[in-house]
Each structure stands twice: as C-alpha cells, then as structure tokens.
N, C-alpha and C positions, 0 to 999 in steps of 0.2 A: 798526475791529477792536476785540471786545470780548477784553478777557483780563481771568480770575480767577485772585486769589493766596492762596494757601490760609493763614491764618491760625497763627499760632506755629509758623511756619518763618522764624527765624533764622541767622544766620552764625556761626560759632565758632573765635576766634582762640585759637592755644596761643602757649604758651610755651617749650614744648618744642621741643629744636633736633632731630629726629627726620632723621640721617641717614645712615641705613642706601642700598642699593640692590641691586636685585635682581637677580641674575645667574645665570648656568648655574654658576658657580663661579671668577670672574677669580683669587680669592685661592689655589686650586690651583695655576694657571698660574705664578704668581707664588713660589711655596715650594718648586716644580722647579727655580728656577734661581739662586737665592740660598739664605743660609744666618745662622745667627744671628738677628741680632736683625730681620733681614726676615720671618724665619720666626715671630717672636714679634710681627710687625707683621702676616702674614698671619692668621693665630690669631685677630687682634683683629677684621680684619677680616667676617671668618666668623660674628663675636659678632652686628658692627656690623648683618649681612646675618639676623640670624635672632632678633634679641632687640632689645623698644623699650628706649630710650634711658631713663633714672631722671631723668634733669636738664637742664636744659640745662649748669649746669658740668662733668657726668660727660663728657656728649656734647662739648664742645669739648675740654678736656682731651684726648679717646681722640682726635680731630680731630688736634690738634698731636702726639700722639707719632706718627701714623700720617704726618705728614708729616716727620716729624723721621727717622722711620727709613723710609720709602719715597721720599720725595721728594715733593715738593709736584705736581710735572710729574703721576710716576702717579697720583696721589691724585684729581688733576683728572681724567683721564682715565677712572677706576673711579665718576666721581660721590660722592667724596666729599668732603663741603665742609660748609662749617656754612650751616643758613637761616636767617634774620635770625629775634630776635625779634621778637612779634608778625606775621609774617609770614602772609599768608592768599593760599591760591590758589583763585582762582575757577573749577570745572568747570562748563561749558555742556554738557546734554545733553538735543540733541532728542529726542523720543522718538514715534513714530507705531505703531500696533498692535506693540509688543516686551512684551506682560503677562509672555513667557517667560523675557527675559532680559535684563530690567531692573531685577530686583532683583539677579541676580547680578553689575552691570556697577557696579551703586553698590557693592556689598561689594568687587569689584575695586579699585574707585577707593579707596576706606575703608582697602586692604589696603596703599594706599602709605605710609600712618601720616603725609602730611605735614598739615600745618594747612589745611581745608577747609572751603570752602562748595560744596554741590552746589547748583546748578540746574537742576532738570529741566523742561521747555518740552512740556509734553501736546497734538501738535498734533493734534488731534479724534479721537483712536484710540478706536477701536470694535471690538477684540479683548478688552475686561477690563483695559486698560493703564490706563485712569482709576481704575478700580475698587481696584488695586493700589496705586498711586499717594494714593488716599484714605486705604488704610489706614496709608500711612506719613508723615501728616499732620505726627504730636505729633517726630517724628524734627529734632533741635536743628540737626543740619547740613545736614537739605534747603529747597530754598524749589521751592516744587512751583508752577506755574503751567499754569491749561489755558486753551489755546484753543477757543472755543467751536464751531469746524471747522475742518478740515483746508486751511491755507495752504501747506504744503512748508516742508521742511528748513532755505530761507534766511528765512521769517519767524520760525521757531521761533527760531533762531538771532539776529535780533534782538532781540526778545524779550530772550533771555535775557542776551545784553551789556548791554541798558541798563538790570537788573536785578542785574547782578555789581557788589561792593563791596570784591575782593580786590585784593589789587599786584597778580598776575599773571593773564591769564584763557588757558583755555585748552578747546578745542574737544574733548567724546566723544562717540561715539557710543554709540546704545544699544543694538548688537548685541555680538559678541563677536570684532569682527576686529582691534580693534586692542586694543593693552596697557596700563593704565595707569604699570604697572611704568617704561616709560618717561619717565615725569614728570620725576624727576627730572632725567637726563640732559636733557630738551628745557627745561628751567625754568634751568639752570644759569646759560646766557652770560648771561639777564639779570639774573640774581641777581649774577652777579659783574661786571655793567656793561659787559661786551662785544657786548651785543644788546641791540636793543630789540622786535623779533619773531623768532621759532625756525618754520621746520616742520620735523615729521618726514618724511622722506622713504622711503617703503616701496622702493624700488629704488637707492638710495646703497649699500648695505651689502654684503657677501658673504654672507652668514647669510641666508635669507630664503627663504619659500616661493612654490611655483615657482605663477607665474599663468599659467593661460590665453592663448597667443599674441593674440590679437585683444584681450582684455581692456588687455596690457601695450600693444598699439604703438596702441590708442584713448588710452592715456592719455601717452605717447610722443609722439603727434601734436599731442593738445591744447599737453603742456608745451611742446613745440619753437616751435609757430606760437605761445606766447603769449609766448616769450623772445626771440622773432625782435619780433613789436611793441611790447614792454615794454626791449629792450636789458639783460635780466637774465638768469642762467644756474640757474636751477630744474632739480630734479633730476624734482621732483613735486609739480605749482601742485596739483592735486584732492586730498590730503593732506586726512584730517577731521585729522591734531593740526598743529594752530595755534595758536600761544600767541604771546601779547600782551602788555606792559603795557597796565593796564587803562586808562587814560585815552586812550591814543593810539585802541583799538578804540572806546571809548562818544564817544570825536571821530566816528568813521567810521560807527558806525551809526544814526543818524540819517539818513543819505545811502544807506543801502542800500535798492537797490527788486527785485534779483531773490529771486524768493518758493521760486526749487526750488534744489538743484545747481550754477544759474550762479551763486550765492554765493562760491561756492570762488575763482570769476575775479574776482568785481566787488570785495572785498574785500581781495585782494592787489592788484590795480589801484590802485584808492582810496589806498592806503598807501605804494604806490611812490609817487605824486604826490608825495611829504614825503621830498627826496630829502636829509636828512637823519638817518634812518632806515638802523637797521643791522639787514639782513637775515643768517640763519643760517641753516644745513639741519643735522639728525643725522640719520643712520638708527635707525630702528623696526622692532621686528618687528611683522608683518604676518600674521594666519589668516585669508583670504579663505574668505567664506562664499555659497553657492549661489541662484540663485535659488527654486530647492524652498524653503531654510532662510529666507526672506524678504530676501533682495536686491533692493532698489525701486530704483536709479539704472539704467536703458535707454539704450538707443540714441538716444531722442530726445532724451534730456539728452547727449548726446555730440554731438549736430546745435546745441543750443541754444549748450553751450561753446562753438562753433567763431563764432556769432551773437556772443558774451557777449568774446571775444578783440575782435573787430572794436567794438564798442561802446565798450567801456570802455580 
C-alpha cells in the first residue's frame, strides 16, 4: 500500500484547559431547582458553555468554584472537569467522496475548542474530496494523508492510528451523523483514569433520533451475537465514536487486516483479548443520514459482521 502525507501538517498541543461543553441547556435545569449561590454557579456555567477560556488559571479556578458550589458528582456529570495540560487528542477521519461535508465536520470537530490533532485518511475519493483536502494543506492542525485508491473505511482507519501522536485517539466520521460536541463527555473516564477505551453508544440514551426498524435490530443482531461470543454487554459494538488511549490502539493496529465495516468487530475483539482493559459506553446523539445523502455501509457489510463475530 502506497500512502501520501502531505507536507506542513503538524499537530498542535495547547495549553489551554478549554472546558466548556455543549449542551441543550443542563445549567437551566439546574437554576429551577436551587437558589443562591447554585444559581451563581449555574451563570458561570452558561459562560463556561459559550465563551473560550483566557488561561488555563482562569479555567481551573471557575473548575473549583463550580465544584465547590455544585458538587463535584454534578460537575462530573455536566462534563465539566479540567484537561490536563499539554493534553492533545488525536481525531481519525476517514474520508471517501464527502468534498461536501468535510470541511464542515473539521470546523465541527474545531468547534469543540479542545487541543487537536485532526487526521484525515483520503481513501481514493473521486468526488473533489482530494481536491478539497489540498487546499487545506498549510492548515497547523491537519495531517492529511491520501491513499492512492480506495481500500474501505478499516484501512483508512489504520492508516491513520498509526499516524496519531495524541493521549487520546478517537474515531469521526466524515459525514454529519454523528456530533463532535460529544468529545468531551466520551474523553472524560479516561482523562480521569476510570477507562481505558469509551464508545459512544447511539441507543443507551433516551434522547435520540428514531431509526429505521430494520436498520436498529440489524444492528441489535450484530451487538447481541457478538456479546454472546465475546461474554461483554455492548450497547453498540458498530459505534464510529471510539476512543482509545493511544498506545493500546497503535498496539492493536498493526494486527488489523479487515479493510471495510468489519473493523468496527475486529478491533473491539482485538482489545477485549487484554482483559485488563476497562471498557465504557456514554450515550451520543445521533442524525442518521440516508442513502440518497451518501450512506455506503449495506447489507453486505451486515452479512460480512456476522462472518467478522465468528472470526475474531
């Protein structure tokens, strides 16, 4: 396999403890049913959720009084937490014909304010995706790499683990169904040493948009039969957010050989073998998008799953 890496695309670690998080509004919730200086803790909150951070001392600071007057419990719970300095998370993003909405899915990712390295993985897109991709060459926090043809989703996704140089790595894609807003919340347990991999799980949650009956119990089927030969209780093994420390993934990918979709199985496989390994689920929101708007995983990548369970 040839792969090209485009030149002055670097990584960029801050200093900044940037943590805010994005919500529908938790700190409303919260200022209905308390009073005082909760309400002077919600306020802060609102700030936290809509203006970067000046310092990292400002940032810790607002940290401890907002734990000091909500409790440490909620604070964790609203994702708010300090991240380390020099902390840098690594985004993997495959990308195959998305020219449309792949520059909106970096500016999403951009929009989480936390310390990034993007890595986008061009696997032989032939819509203008390269073309796009060129012009955002001289850009400090991408490292653009193309494949010279189209391998599928889990070479891309090699690729670009053993190209990531962050603590944490974590899987996007390059459409627009999943959030990146939720980084934070899936980055936390291992930031605070309670995990060592997180997925997001689109079906944990109550909040969530309603899929296609066939769509949900194809993926219902996969999760069930691959917790039944794994002995794990997965909410949602086909999950794109997966998040890593990064050493345990660049262990693991080395040894990946499915090139499409069966990624998703062979990769959590691989990882349970290290049954010292602390698995997590949050819930994600989820905008499932159509095959009109380009949706590429099929039915035969749901035949190959069921292949990819048994295998691995």
């Amino acid at each position: 396999m040839k792969c090209e890496t485009l030149p002055g695309a670097s990584s960029t670690r801050s200093t900044t403890a940037n943590n805010s998080m994005d919500s529908s509004s938790p700190q409303d919730a919260i200022a209905s049913n308390v009073s005082g200086d909760a309400r002077e803790a919600a306020s802060l909150l609102s700030q936290q959720m809509s203006e970067d951070v000046a310092s990292t001392d400002a940032s810790l600071d607002e940290i401890a009084l907002l734990e000091r007057l909500l409790g440490r419990d909620i604070c964790s719970r609203l994702g708010v937490y300090a991240v380390p300095v020099d902390f840098l998370l690594s985004v993997i993003i495959p990308v195959y014909n998305e020219a449309t909405t792949v520059e909106k899915v970096i500016e999403r990712v951009r929009a989480t304010r936390l310390p990034l390295e993007i890595i986008l993985v061009d696997d032989g897109s032939t819509d203008g995706t390269r073309e796009v991709l060129e012009g955002l060459r001289d850009e400090a926090d991408l490292k653009i790499v193309f494949h010279e043809k189209n391998q599928g989703k889990g070479a891309a996704l090699k690729t670009g683990f053993l190209e990531a140089s962050g603590d944490i790595v974590v899987v996007q894609d390059a459409d627009m169904e999943y959030d990146p807003q939720d980084f934070r919340l899936l980055i936390q347990p291992i930031i605070e040493n309670t995990a060592d991999v997180v997925y997001g799980s689109r079906f944990s949650g109550a909040d969530r948009a309603v899929s296609p009956l066939w769509h949900l119990a194809a993926n219902k089927v996969i999760t069930n039969l691959f917790n039944i030969f794994h002995g794990h209780r997965f909410t949602d093994v086909e999950t794109c957010y997966k998040v890593f420390r990064r050493e345990l993934i660049q262990d693991v990918a080395p040894r990946l050989r499915e090139k499409r979709f069966g990624i998703e199985l062979e990769v959590t496989a691989l990882l349970l073998r290290n049954r010292g390994l602390r698995f997590h689920e949050r819930p994600i929101r989820y905008a499932r998008r159509s095959y009109a708007e380009g949706k590429k995983i099929g039915w035969r990548d749901g035949l190959w799953a069921l292949w990819c369970i048994l295998r691995y």
